[in-house]
C-alpha positions in Angstrom: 110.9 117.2 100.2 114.4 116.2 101.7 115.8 112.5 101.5 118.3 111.9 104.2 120.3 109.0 104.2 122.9 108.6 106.6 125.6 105.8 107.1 127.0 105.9 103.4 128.7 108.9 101.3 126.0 110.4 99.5 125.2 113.4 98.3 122.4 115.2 100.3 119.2 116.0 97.9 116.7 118.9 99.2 113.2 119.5 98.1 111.0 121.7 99.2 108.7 120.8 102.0 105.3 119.5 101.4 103.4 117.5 103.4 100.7 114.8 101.9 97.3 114.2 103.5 97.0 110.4 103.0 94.8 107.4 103.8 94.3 106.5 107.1 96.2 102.8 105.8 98.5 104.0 102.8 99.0 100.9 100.5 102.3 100.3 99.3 104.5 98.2 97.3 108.0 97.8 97.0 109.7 95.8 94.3 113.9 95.0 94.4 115.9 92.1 92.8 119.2 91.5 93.8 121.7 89.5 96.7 122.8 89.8 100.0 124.7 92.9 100.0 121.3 94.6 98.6 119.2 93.2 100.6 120.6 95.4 103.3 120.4 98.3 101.6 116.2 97.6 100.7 115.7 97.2 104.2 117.1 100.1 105.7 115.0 102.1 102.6 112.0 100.3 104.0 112.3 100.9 107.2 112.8 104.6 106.6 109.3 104.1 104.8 107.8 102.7 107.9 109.1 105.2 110.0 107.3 107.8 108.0 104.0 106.2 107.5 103.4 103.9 110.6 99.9 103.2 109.5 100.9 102.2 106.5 100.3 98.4 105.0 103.9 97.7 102.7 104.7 94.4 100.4 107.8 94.2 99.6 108.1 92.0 96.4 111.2 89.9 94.9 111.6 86.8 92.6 114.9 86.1 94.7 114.8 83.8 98.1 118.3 85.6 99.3 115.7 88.6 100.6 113.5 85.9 102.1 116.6 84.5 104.2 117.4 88.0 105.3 114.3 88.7 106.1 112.5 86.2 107.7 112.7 87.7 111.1 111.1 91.1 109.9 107.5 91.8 110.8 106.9 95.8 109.6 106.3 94.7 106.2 105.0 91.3 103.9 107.3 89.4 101.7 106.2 88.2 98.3 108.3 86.1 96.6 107.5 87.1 92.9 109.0 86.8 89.5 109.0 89.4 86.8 106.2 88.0 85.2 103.8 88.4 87.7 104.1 91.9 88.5 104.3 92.7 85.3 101.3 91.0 83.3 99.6 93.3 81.6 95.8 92.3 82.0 95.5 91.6 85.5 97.5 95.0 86.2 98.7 93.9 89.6 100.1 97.4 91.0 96.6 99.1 90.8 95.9 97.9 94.5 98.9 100.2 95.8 98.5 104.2 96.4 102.5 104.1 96.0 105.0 102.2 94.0 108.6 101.8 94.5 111.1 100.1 92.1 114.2 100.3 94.7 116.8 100.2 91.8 117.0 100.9 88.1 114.8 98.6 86.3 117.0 97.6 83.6 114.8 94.7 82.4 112.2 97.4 81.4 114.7 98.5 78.6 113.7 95.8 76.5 110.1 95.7 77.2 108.9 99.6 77.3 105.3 98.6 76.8 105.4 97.0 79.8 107.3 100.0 82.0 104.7 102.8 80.6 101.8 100.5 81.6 103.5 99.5 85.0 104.0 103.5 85.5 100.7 104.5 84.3 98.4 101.5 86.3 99.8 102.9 89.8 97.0 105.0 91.1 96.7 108.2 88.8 95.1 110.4 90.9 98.1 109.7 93.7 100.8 110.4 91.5 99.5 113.4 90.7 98.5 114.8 94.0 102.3 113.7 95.5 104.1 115.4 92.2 102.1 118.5 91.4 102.5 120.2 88.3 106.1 118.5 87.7 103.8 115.3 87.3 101.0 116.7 85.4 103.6 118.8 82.5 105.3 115.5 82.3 104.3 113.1 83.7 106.7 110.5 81.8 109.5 112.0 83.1 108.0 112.4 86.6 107.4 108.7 87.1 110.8 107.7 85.3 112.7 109.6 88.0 110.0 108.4 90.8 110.6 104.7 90.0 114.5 105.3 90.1 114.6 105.9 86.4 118.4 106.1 85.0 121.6 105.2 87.1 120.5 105.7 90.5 122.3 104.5 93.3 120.4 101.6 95.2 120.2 103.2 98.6 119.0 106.8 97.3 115.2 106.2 96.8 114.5 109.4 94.2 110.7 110.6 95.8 109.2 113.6 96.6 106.6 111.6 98.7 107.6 111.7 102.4 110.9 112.6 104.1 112.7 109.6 104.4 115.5 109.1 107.2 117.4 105.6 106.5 120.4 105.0 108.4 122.4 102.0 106.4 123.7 100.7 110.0 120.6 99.9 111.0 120.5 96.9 108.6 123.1 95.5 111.2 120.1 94.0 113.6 119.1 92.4 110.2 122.3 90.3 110.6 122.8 89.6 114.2 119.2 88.7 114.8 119.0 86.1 112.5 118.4 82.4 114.3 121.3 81.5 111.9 124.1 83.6 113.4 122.6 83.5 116.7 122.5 80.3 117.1 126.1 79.3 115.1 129.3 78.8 117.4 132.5 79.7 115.5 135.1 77.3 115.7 137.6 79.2 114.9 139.4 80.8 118.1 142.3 82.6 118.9 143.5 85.5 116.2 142.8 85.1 112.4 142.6 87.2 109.5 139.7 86.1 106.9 139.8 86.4 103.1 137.1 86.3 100.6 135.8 87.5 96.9 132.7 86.3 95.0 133.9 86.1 92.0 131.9 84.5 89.9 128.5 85.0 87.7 127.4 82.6 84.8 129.7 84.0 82.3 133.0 83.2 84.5 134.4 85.7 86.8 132.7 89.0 87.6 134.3 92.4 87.1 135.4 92.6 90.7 137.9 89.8 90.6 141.4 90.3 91.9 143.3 86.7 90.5 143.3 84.0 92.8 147.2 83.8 92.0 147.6 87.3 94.2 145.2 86.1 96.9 147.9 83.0 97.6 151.0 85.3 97.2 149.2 87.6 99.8 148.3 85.0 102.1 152.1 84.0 102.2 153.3 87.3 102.8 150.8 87.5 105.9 151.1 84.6 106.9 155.5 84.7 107.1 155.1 88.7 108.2 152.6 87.9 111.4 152.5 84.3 111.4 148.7 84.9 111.5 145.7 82.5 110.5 144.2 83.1 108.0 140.6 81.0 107.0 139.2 81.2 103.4 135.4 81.9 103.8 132.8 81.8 100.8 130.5 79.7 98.2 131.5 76.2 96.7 131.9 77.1 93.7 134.8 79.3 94.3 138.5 78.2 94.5 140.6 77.1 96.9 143.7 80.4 97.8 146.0 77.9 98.6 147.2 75.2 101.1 148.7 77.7 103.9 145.0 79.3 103.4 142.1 77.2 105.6 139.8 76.7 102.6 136.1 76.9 104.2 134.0 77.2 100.8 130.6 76.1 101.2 131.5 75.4 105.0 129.0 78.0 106.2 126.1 79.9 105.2 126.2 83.3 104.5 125.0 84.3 108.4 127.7 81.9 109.9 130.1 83.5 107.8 129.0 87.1 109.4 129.9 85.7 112.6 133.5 84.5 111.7 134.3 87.7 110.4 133.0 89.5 113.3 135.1 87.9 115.7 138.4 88.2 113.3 141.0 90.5 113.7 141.2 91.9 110.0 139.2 90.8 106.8 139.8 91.3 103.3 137.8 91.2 100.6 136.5 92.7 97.4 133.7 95.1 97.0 130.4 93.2 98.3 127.8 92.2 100.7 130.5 91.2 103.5 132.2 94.1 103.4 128.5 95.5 104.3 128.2 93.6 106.8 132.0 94.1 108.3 130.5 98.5 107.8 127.9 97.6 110.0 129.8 95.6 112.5 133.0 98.1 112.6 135.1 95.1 111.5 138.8 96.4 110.2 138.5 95.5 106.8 140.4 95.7 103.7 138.7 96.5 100.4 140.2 95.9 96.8 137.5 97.6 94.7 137.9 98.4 91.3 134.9 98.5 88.6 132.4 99.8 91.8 130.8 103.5 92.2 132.0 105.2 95.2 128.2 105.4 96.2 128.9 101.7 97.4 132.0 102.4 99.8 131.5 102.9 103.4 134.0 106.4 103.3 132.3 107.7 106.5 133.7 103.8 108.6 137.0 104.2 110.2 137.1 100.5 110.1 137.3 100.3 106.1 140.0 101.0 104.0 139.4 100.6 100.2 142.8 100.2 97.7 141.9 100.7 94.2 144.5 101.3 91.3 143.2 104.3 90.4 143.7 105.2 86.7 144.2 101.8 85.5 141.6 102.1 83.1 139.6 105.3 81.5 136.4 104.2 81.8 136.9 103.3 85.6 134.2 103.2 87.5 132.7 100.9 84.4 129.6 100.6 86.5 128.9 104.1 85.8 129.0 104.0 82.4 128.7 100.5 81.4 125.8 98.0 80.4 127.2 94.6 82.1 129.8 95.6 84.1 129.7 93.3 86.6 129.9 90.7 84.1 133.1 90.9 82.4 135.4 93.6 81.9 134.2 95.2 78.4 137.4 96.4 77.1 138.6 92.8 78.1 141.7 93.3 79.8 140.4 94.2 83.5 143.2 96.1 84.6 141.7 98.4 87.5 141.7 95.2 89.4 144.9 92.7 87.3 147.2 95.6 87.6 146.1 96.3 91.4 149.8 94.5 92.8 150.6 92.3 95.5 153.1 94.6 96.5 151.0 97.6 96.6 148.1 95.3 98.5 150.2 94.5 101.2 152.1 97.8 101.8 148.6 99.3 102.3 147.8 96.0 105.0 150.9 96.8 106.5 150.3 100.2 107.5 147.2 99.9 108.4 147.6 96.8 110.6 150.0 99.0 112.2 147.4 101.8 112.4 144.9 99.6 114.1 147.2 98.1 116.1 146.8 94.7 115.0 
């Protein structure tokens, strides 16, 4: 079979052709946990699933209500909103109902419980699993449905199946966005030219792993602001902190669709590595990325509009999320220099000349 997926560097994977005589209605579930930025990434998946079985019936399934935001305007597939628990109880062996399961990222949780993985494998309609995999399924059958279900280190938007050729197209996610009642129906404020800045930067253990310090985020700003005497209009969650009083702090201000809108109509945005910078991807916003700890599978490499800066060897284990349980956490080594020794200096050099190359 061949999984296609274009819109995002990836590297192409080729089966060999074989086509599935299914059910009239093909029954699938869908499960994915995760926020905005991977929301977009499960729909365009979905879609591609849609596109290849139009007859099918698909549930898409999440304990999280940030997929049920994004995806209230979609119709070609139901949204359950359930937690881990409930797919996973053992006696009442919930996935049976489906001809095809999909886990749309790693299942790390499983690590912990294996019990529970084999039997979630293993309850998912037998005779359908074996018909789609062949003898690679019926030699080892373990192994089969570990790489099926996105076993291992996967990226999120390469669904690993040999069921159907699939044909996503990461843009697509874009109507997901401007469709929504919430950035239709917002009118920005904000007029005239402005550059915005944001990072989410923190999980419940303090900062995440793709932090740059809030001390070089102010510096920046005041380099900007005295080089181009520019706007420029903090966007992002309550909880973060304020970049600085020549900075027009709008934490918690907006919602995450209004704040799609105000980066739409800026004329630069900078950020970390995350769901806006999606969104700016899909939009063909100019946009600045600091990225650090982050697989290149995540960076938009085929958009003109992005330009990523990362301190390349700063650290030896960089990318950590390749290779490290947590990452996104905390830095493990505790010193988080792919992103603390990423300079000012260096930041805005790179702005400069690509301000100029955009004509900003």
């Amino acid at each position: 079979m061949r999984i296609k997926i274009n819109g995002n560097r990836q590297n192409k994977v080729v089966y060999q052709e074989k086509f599935i005589k299914t059910k009239p209605i093909l029954k699938i579930g869908a499960w994915r946990d995760g926020g905005f930025g991977d929301s977009f990434y499960t729909y365009v998946v979905l879609k591609a699933i849609k596109k290849a079985y139009p007859n099918s019936n698909i549930d898409f399934i999440s304990p999280h209500n940030t997929f049920k935001q994004v995806f209230c305007n979609t119709n070609f597939f139901n949204f359950i909103n359930k937690n881990y628990q409930d797919i996973h109880r053992l006696n009442d062996k919930p996935l049976e109902q489906y001809d095809i399961w999909y886990c749309l990222r790693p299942m790390n949780y499983s690590v912990a419980k294996s019990q529970l993985y084999e039997h979630e494998i293993y309850s998912v309609s037998l005779q359908r699993q074996i018909e789609i995999h062949g003898e690679e399924f019926t030699i080892n059958p373990r192994i089969a449905e570990h790489k099926m279900y996105g076993g291992g280190r996967l990226p999120a938007i390469e669904v690993f199946n040999h069921t159907f050729n699939l044909d996503a197209n990461f843009y697509d996610a874009e109507e997901v966005i401007t469709n929504h009642p919430d950035y239709q129906e917002y009118q920005n404020p904000f007029k005239g030219e402005y550059i915005t800045f944001h990072q989410w930067g923190y999980t419940r253990n303090g900062h995440n792993a793709k932090f740059w310090p809030y001390e070089y985020w102010r510096e920046l700003g005041s380099l900007l602001i005295k080089e181009y005497g520019i706007r420029i209009i903090q966007i992002g969650a309550p909880n973060e902190i304020p970049m600085g009083d020549k900075i027009e702090n709008q934490l918690g201000k907006t919602n995450f669709f209004n704040s799609c809108k105000i980066i739409k109509e800026s004329k630069l945005h900078i950020d970390i590595e995350g769901s806006l910078v999606h969104v700016a991807a899909m939009s063909n916003i100019p946009t600045i990325c600091l990225a650090g700890p982050s697989m290149e599978y995540w960076r938009h490499n085929d958009c003109a509009s992005i330009q990523y800066i990362i301190n390349n060897g700063a650290c030896h284990l960089m990318p950590c999320e390749a290779n490290t349980e947590g990452w996104h956490k905390r830095c493990c080594l505790e010193h988080h220099k792919c992103m603390n020794e990423l300079s000012v200096d260096k930041v805005f050099e790179e702005i400069k000349k690509y301000l100029s190359r955009q004509k900003i």
